[in-house]
N, C-alpha and C positions, 0 to 999 in steps of 0.2 A: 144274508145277514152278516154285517162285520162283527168278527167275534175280538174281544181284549184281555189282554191281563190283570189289569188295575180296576177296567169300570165296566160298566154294561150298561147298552144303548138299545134299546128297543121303539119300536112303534106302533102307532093302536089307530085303529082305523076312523079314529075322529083329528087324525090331523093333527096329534103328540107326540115327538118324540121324548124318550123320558133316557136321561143318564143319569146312573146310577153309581158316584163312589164306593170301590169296591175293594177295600183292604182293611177291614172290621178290625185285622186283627194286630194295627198302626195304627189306630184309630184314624182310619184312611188319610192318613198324611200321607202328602204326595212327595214322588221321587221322579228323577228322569221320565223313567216309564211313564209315570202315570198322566206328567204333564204332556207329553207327545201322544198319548192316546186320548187328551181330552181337546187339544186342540186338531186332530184327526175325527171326533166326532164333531167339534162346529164345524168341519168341513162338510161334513156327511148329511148335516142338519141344514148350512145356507144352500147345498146341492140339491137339495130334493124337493120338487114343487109340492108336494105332496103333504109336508112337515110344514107348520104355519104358526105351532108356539113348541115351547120346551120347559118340560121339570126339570129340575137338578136336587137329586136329593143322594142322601149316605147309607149304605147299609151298615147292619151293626145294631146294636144298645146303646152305647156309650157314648160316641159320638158324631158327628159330622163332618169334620176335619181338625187334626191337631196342626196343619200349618206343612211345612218342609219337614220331609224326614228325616232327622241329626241323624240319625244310625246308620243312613245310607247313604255318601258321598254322592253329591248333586252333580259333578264336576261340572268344571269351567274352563275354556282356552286359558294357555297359558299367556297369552296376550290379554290384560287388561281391559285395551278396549272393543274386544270380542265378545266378555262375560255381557251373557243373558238374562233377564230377568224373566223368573219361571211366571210370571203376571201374564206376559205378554202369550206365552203357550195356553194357559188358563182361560183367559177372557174371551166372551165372545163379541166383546167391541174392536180389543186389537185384532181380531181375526174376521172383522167385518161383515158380522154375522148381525141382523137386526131384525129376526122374526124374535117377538115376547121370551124374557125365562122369566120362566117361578123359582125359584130358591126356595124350599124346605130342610129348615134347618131341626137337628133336634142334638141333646147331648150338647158336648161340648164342641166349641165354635171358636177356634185363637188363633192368632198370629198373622200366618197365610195363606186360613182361609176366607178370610176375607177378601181376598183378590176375589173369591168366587161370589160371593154377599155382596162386595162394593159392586160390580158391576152387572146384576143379574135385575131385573125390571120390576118386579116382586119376591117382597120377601116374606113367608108368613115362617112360625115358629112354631114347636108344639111345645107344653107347657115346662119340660122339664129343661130346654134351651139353657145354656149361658154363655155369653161373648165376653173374651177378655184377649188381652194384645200381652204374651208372656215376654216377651223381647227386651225389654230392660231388664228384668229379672236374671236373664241371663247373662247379660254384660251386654247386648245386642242395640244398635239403633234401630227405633222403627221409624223409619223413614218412608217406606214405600206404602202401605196398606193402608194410615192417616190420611195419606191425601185421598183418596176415594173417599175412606172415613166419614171425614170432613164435609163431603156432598150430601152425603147423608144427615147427620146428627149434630153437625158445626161444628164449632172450635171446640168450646169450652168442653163439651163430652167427649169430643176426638180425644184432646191433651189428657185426660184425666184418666182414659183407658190407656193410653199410649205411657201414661208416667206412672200408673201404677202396678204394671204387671201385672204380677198372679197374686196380687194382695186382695184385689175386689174383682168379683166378677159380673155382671149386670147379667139380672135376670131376666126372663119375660117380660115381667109386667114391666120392668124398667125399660126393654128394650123399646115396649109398645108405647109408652111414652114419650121419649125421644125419637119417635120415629125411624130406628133401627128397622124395625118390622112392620108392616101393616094390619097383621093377625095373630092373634096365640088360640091355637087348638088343643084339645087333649091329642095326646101323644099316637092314640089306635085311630085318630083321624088324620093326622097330618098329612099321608102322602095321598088321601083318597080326595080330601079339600086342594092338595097344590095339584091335583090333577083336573079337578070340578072346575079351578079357575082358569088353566089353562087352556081347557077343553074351550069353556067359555068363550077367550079369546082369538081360539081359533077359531069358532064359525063367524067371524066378521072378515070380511077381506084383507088377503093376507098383504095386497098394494095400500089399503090402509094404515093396519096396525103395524110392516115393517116402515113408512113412511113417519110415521109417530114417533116409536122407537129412536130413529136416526136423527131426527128432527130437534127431541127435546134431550139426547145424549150430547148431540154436535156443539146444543147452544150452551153446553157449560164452557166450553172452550172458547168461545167469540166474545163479542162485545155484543152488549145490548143490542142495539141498532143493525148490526150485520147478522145479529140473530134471527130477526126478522126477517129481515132480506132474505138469509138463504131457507126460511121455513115457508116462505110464501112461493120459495120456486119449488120447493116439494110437495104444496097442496096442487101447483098446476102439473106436476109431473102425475101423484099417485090418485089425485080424484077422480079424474076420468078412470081411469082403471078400475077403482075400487068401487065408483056409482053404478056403472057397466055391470059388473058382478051382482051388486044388488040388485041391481035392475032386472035382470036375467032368472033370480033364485027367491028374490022376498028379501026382505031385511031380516035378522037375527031377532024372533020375536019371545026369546025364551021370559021364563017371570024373574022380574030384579031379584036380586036377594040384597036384602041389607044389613048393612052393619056396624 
């Protein structure tokens, strides 16, 4: 088991790897560290056949993530165009990583982490959530976490968190409305539900749902028409695989849950 400083990455014998933000006491805002040990576990997660979805959730009360840690020089080459964007350590799209996350957000949710929100496949929330973008407040551009944003919730809610800082924060029900979120739980359920969905998603085949994933992340970036195109050479890549599997084991016949 790889052991870290910032987060904790465990796995559970249905096929979850769960990371765990681990600096309660920064309201696990990330530093250096913590972004080089979260992109060292989607290494550990796209490596392991074994691993088929993932949680991401925070320890703590308070919050989920406050974003960059101002207290703790992030540094960056003194060459301009060397400075990294801690997104790209974060994500597990830039790092190529396309088996399911869950996101379980609870507490407070600003800035950047939403690098971790924007790109994670589901998002649910427990009741006491709120998101908001503090970076104008500061004197700061948000420029980088609106665009993901954006994917999400569109323009008009993007701009309106992105301009208003720490003056408004969208609650739950707000988020679950604008489709920030897809669920709000009470707070003593939220990691046991982002695990129940996970769990879920890993017993279907895992040439399936990372073929999905890469499929419908890819076609934000294309044109309509080439979207197509390249999602029909990934049904002839991962269907044979993923039927095979079925074919082999049963289909996933657990009972729907709705909501």
């Amino acid at each position: 088991m790889t052991t870290f400083d910032t987060i904790l990455y465990e796995t559970s014998d249905d096929n979850v790897a769960t990371i765990t933000l681990n600096r309660p006491e920064v309201l696990n805002a990330f530093d250096r560290t913590m972004c080089h040990e979260v992109r060292e576990a989607w290494r550990l997660v796209k490596d392991d056949p074994s691993v088929h979805a993932v949680v991401l959730r925070a320890a703590g009360e308070r919050a989920f993530c406050a974003g960059l840690d101002t207290k703790k020089p992030y540094g960056q080459p003194d060459d301009v165009w060397n400075h990294e964007d801690p997104g790209e350590l974060l994500s597990p799209k830039w790092q190529q990583v396309w088996k399911p996350v869950v996101c379980a957000v609870h507490g407070i949710c600003t800035a950047g982490a939403f690098y971790f929100v924007n790109e994670s496949d589901v998002v649910i929330c427990s009741q006491d959530a709120t998101f908001f973008d503090s970076h104008v407040t500061f004197g700061l551009v948000s420029a980088l976490e609106p665009v993901g944003l954006m994917r999400r919730i569109g323009l008009g809610e993007t701009l309106r968190m992105a301009l208003s800082g720490n003056d408004e924060r969208v609650t739950a029900e707000t988020a679950l409305r604008i489709g920030l979120v897809t669920e709000v739980v009470p707070r003593a359920q939220l990691w046991e539900r982002a695990h129940e969905i996970a769990a879920g998603i890993a017993r279907k085949p895992t040439a399936a749902t990372q073929g999905t994933v890469r499929a419908i992340w890819e076609s934000l970036d294309r044109p309509y028409r080439v979207a197509m195109q390249q999602g029909l050479i990934y049904t002839r890549l991962g269907n044979p695989i993923g039927s095979a599997e079925v074919a082999r084991r049963g289909p996933d016949r657990t009972e729907p849950r709705y909501r």
